[in-house]
C-alpha positions as CSV (number, residue, x, y, z in Angstrom):
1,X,-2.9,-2.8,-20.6
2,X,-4.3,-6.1,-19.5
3,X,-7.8,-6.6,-20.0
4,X,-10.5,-6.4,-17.5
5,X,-12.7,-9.5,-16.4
6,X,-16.6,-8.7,-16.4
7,X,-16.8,-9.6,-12.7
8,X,-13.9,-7.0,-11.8
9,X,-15.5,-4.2,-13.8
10,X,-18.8,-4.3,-12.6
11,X,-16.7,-4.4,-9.0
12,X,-15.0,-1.3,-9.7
13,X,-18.5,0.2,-11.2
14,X,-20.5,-0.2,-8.0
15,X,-17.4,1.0,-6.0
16,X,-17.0,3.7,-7.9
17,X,-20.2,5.0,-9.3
18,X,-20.2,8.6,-7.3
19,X,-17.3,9.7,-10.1
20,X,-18.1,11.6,-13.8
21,X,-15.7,9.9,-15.4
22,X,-17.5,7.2,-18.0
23,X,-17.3,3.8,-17.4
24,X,-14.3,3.2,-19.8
25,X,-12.3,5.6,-18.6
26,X,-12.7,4.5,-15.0
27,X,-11.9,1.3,-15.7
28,X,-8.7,2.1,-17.5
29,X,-7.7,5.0,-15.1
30,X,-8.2,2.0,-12.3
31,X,-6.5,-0.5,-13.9
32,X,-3.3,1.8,-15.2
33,X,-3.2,2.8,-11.2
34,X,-3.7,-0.7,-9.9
35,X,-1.3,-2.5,-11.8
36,X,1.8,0.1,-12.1
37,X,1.5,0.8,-8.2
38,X,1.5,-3.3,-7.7
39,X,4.1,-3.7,-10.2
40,X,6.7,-1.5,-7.5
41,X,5.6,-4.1,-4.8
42,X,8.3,-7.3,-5.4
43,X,11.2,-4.1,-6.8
44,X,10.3,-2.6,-3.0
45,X,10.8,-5.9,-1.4
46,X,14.1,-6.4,-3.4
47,X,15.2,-3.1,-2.7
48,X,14.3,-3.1,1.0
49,X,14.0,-6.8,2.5
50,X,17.6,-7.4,2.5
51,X,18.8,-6.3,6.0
52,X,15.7,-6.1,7.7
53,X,13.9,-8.7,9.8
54,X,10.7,-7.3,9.9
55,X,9.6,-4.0,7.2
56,X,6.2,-2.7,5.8
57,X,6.2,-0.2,3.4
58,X,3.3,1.6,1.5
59,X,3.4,0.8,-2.8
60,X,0.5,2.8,-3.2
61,X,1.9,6.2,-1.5
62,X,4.8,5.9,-3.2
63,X,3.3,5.5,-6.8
64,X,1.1,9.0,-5.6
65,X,4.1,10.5,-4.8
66,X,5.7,9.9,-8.0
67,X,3.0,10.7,-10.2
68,X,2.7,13.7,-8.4
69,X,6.1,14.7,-9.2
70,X,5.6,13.4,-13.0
71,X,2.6,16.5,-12.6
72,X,5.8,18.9,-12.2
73,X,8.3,17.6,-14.5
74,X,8.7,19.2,-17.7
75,X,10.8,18.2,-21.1
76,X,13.3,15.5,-20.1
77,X,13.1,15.0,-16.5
78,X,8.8,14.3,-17.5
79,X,10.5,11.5,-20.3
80,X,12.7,10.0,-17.6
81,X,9.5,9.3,-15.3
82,X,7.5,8.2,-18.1
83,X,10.2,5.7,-18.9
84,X,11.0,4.3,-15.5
85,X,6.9,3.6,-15.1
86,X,6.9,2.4,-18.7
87,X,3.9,5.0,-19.3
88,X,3.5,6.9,-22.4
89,X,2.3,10.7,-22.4
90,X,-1.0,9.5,-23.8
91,X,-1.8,7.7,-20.5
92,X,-1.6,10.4,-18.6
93,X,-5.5,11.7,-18.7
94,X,-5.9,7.7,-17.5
95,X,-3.2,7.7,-14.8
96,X,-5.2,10.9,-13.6
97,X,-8.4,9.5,-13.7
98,X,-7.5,6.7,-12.0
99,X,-6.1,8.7,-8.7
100,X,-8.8,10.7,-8.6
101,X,-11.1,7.8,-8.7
102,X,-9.2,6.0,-5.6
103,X,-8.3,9.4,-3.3
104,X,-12.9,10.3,-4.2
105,X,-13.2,6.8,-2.9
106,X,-11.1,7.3,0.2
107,X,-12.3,10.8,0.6
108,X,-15.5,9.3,1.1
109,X,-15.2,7.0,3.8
110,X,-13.0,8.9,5.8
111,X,-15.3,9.9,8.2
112,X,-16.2,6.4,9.4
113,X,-14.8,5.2,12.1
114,X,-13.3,2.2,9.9
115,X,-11.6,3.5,6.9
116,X,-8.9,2.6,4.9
117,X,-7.1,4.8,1.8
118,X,-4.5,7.3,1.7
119,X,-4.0,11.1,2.7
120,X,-2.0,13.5,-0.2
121,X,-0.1,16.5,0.9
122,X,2.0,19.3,-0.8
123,X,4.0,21.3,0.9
124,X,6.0,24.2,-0.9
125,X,8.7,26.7,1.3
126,X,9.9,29.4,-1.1
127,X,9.1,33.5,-2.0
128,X,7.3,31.8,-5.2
129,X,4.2,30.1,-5.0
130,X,3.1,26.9,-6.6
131,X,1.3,27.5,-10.7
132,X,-2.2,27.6,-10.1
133,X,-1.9,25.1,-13.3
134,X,-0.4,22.5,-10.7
135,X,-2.2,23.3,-7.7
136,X,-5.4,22.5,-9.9
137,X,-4.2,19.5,-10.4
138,X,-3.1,18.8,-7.2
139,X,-6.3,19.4,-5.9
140,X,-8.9,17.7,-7.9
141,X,-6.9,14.3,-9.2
142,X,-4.7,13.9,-5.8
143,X,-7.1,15.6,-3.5
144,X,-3.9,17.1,-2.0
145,X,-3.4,19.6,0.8
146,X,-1.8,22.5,0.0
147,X,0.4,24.8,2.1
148,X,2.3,26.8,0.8
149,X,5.4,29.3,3.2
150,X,6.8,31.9,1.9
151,X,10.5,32.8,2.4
152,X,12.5,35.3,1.8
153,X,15.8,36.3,2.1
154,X,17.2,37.9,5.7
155,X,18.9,41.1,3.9
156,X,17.1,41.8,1.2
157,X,13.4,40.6,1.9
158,X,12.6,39.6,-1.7
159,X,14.9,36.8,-3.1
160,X,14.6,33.3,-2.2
161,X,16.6,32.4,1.0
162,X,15.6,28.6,0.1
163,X,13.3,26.7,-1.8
164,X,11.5,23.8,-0.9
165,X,8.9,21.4,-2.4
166,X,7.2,17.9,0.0
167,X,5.2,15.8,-1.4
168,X,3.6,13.1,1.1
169,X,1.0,10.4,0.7
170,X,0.1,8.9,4.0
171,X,-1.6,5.5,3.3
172,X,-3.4,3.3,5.8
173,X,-6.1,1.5,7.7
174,X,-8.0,1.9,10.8
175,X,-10.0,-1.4,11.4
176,X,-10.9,-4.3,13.5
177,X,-11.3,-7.8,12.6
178,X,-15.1,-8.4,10.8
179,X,-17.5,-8.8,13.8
180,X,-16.8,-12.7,14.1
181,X,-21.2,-13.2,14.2
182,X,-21.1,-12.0,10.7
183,X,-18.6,-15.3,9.5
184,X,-19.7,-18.2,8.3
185,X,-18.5,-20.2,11.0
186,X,-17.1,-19.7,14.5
187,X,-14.8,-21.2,17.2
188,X,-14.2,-20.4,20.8
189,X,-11.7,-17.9,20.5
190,X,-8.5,-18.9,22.5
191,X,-5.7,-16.5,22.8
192,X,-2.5,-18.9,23.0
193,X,-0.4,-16.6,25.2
194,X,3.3,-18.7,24.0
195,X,2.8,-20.6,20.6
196,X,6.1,-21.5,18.5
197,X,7.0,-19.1,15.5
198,X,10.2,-20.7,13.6
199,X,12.1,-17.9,12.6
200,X,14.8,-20.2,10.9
201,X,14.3,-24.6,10.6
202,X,16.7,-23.8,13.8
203,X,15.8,-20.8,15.6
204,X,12.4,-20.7,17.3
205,X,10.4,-18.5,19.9
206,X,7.4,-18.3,21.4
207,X,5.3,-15.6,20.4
208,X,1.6,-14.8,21.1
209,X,-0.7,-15.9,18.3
210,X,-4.6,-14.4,16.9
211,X,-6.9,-16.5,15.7
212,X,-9.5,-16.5,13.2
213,X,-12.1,-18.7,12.3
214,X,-14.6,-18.3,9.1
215,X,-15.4,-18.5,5.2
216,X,-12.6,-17.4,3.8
217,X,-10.6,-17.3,0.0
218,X,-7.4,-19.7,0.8
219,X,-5.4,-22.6,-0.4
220,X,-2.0,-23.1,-1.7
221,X,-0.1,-21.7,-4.2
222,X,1.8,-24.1,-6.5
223,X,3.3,-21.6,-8.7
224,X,5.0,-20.0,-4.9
225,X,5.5,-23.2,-3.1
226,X,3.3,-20.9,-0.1
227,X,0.0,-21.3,1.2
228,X,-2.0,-18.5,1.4
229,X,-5.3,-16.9,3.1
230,X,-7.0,-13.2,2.7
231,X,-9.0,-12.3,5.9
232,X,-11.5,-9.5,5.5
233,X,-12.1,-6.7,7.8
234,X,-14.7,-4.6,9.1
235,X,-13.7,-1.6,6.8
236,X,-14.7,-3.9,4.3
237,X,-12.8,-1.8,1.9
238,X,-9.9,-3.9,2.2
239,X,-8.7,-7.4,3.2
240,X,-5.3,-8.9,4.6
241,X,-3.6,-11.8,2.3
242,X,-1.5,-13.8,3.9
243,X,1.4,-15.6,2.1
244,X,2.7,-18.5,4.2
245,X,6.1,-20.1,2.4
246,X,6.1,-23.9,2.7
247,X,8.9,-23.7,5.3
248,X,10.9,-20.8,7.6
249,X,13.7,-20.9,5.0
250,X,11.8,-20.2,1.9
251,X,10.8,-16.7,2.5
252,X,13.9,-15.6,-0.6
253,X,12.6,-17.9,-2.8
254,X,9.4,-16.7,-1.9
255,X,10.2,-13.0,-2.4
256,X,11.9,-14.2,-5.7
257,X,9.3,-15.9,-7.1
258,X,6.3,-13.1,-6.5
259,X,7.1,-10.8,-9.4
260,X,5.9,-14.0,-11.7
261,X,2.4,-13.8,-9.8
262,X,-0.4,-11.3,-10.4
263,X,-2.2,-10.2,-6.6
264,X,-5.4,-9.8,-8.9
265,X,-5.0,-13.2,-10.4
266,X,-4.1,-15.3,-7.4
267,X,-7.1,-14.1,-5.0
268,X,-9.9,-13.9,-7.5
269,X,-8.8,-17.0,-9.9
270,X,-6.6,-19.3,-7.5
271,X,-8.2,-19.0,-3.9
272,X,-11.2,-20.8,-3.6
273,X,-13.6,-20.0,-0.8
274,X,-13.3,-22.7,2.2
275,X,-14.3,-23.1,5.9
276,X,-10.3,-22.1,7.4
277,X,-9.2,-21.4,10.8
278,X,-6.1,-19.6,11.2
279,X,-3.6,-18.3,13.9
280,X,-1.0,-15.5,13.1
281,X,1.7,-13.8,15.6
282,X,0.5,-10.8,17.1
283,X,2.9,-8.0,16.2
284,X,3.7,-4.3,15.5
285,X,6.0,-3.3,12.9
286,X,7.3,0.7,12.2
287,X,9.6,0.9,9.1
288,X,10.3,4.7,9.7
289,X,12.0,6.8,7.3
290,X,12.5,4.6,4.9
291,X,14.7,6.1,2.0
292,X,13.6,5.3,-1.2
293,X,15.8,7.4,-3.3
294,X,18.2,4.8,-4.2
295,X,15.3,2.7,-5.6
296,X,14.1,5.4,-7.7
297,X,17.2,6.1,-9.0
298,X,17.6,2.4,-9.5
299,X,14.3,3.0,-12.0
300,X,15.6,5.7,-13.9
301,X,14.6,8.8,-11.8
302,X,17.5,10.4,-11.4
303,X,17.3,14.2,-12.7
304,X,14.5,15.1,-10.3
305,X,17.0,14.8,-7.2
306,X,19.5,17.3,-9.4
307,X,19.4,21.2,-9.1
308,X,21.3,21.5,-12.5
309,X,19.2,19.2,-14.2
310,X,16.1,18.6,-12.9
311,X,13.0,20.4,-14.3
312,X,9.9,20.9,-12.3
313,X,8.7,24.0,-13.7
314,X,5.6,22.6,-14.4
315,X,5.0,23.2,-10.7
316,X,6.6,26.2,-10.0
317,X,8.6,29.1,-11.6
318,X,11.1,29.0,-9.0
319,X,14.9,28.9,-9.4
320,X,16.5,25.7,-8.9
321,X,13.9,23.4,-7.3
322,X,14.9,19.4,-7.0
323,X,14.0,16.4,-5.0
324,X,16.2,16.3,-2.0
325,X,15.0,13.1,-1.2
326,X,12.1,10.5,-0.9
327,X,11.5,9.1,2.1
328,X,8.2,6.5,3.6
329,X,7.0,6.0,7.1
330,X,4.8,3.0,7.5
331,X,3.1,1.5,10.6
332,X,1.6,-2.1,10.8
333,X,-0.1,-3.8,14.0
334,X,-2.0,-6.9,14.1
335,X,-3.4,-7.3,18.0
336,X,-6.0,-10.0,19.2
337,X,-9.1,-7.3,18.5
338,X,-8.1,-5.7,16.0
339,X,-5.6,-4.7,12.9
340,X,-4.4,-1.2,12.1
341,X,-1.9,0.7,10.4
342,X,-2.2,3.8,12.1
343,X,-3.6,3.0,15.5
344,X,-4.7,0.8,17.9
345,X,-8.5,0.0,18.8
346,X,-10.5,-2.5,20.5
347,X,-13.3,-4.4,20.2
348,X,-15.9,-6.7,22.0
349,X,-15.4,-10.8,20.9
350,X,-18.6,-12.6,21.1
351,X,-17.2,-16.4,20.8
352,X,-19.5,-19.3,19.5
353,X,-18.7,-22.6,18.8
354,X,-17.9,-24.1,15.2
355,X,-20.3,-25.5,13.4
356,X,-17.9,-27.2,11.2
357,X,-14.5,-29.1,10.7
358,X,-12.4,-25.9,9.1
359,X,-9.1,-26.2,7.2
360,X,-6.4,-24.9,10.1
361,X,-3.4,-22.6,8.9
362,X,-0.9,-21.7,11.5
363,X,1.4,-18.7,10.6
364,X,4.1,-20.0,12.5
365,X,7.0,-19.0,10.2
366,X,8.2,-15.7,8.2
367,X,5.7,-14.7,6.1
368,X,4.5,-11.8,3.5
369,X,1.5,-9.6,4.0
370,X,-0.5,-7.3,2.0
371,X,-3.5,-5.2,2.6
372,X,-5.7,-5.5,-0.3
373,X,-8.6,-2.6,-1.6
374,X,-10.8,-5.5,-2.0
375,X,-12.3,-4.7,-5.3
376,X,-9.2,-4.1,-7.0
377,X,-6.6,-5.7,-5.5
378,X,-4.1,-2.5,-5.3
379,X,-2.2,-2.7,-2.1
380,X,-2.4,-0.1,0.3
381,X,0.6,-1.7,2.6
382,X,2.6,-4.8,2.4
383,X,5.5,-6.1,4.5
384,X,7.7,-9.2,5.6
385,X,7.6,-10.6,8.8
386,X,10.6,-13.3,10.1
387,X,10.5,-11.5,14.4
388,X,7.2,-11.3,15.4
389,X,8.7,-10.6,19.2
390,X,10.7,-7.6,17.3
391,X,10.3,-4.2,19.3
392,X,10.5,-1.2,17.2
């Protein structure tokens, strides 16, 4: 496990200070969560890029979703996970610790109207019911929703006509831009109704384009040959980093570079604070059931999806219960008032001129984004964009 900067832990101390847990054992229940869910983020983009124009996709639901299952495997199908996450059994008090310290924290501020963070669900369909020993768990590291149906057979009443077990982690935001008299600096806000976007050094259209003006952590990125920018939010829980290749036809070498880059590392150590103004498409992107079952086969998980093999008795004693699949649904919309990845919302601009000369980034070529818990750096969403004008 990497260690943890003083500046991040007392972060993650004031974020997290409503939990039990002591202070070592949130920080490296945080830090085992952080980094294995970020790790899956340039695998997904391998895995799911190729093909697609445009594609967001959710790192954190999915790492829930698989730990949840690692809850219900048992014997070799539990050694299989453990291997593909390159986890030991010993970890596990700290992987669960670290959920629960992120779904509190979500749980918490999901009554304002900004919030960002991530919804758990369980659904089992069978005549046997989930072990209260998982449903426990469920409940107080995931902070799941249980339902559970029975079902039972059309002749006889009693055995099993079919038996089913959903997991689903539905992660997002619902926030506008920060109030623009809260930046450190400030523009006349112009909405350029048909602004270039280069697709390919060949192929461009004109797509509308958001603009933001303020203090913000940006600069280029030597080690990716991209610039990048994070914008903050009015959730303030979480941020949007921008990565920006150095031309339209370096998003691959982009997307092959990122696994050699920590998200932690380049925002807090190689983005410096500076006066920026930037203007990004405005687009919506839906990746809808998005089949991740070949990639976590592709990691090793393979005996959960077989009836024969598979053992997930740890969750329940019924017969012959397997993974039929993993699927992901994921949402992204960036709008001139606001950003969401569930919804759509609106707000009121007050524009004011800017006080001084700011560094200008235009996001007028494909580009990665990733929305950022700010204090940690875990990402909640992240994407690929190369047709903003794309209609899902």
């Amino acid at each position: 496990m990497l260690p943890v900067s003083p500046s991040r832990a007392l972060a993650v101390c004031c974020l997290l200070s409503v939990v039990s847990p002591s202070h070592g054992d949130i920080l490296s229940g945080v830090q085992l969560v952080t980094e294995l869910s970020n790790s899956l983020v340039p695998k997904l983009f391998q895995a799911l890029a190729p093909g697609r124009e445009n594609l967001v996709f959710s790192p954190f639901g999915l790492t829930t979703n698989v730990a949840m299952l690692l809850e219900a495997a048992n014997g070799n199908t539990a050694k299989e996970i453990l291997k593909a996450l390159n986890m030991s059994p010993e970890s596990l008090p700290d992987l669960r610790t670290g959920f629960k310290v992120y779904c509190d924290t979500f749980e918490a501020a999901a009554e304002n109207p900004e919030a960002a963070g991530s919804f758990n669900t369980a659904l089992m369909v069978s005549s046997q019911s989930l072990l209260p020993s998982y449903k426990a768990i469920l409940s107080k590291f995931y902070r799941a929703n249980i339902t559970e149906t029975p079902r039972f057979d059309n002749f006889t009443g009693v055995h099993p006509a079919a038996v089913s077990l959903e997991l689903r982690s539905d992660s997002g935001v619902m926030s506008h831009w920060k109030d623009y008299d809260q930046l450190a600096a400030f523009s006349f806000l112009s909405h350029e109704t048909a602004a270039p976007f280069h697709r390919t050094s060949t192929d461009t259209i004109p797509v509308p384009m958001v603009p933001q003006v303020g203090e913000f952590r940006a600069g280029r990125v030597h080690q990716l040959n991209a610039h990048a920018v994070e914008l903050p939010l009015q959730v303030g829980t979480v941020t949007l980093l921008l990565l920006v290749p150095d031309s339209a036809d370096n998003l691959d070498e982009l997307l092959v570079k990122l696994p050699a880059v920590s998200l932690q590392q380049l925002v807090q150590e190689w983005l410096p604070y500076s006066e920026t103004s930037v203007s990004l498409p405005q687009l919506t992107i839906i990746s809808s059931a998005i089949n991740v079952t070949p990639f976590l086969r592709q990691l090793g998980i393979r005996s959960i999806f077989n009836a024969t093999s598979g053992d997930l008795s740890a969750a329940t004693v019924a017969p012959a219960v397997h993974v039929k699949s993993v699927t992901q649904d994921a949402f992204f919309s960036v709008s001139f008032t606001s950003v969401n990845s569930v919804g759509s919302a609106s707000t009121n601009l007050v524009p004011k001129r800017l006080k001084r000369a700011a560094t200008n980034l235009v996001v007028d070529r494909p580009f990665l984004f990733f929305v950022l818990h700010r204090d940690t750096q875990l990402v909640l969403l992240a994407g690929k964009v190369q047709n903003p004008t794309q209609v899902p």
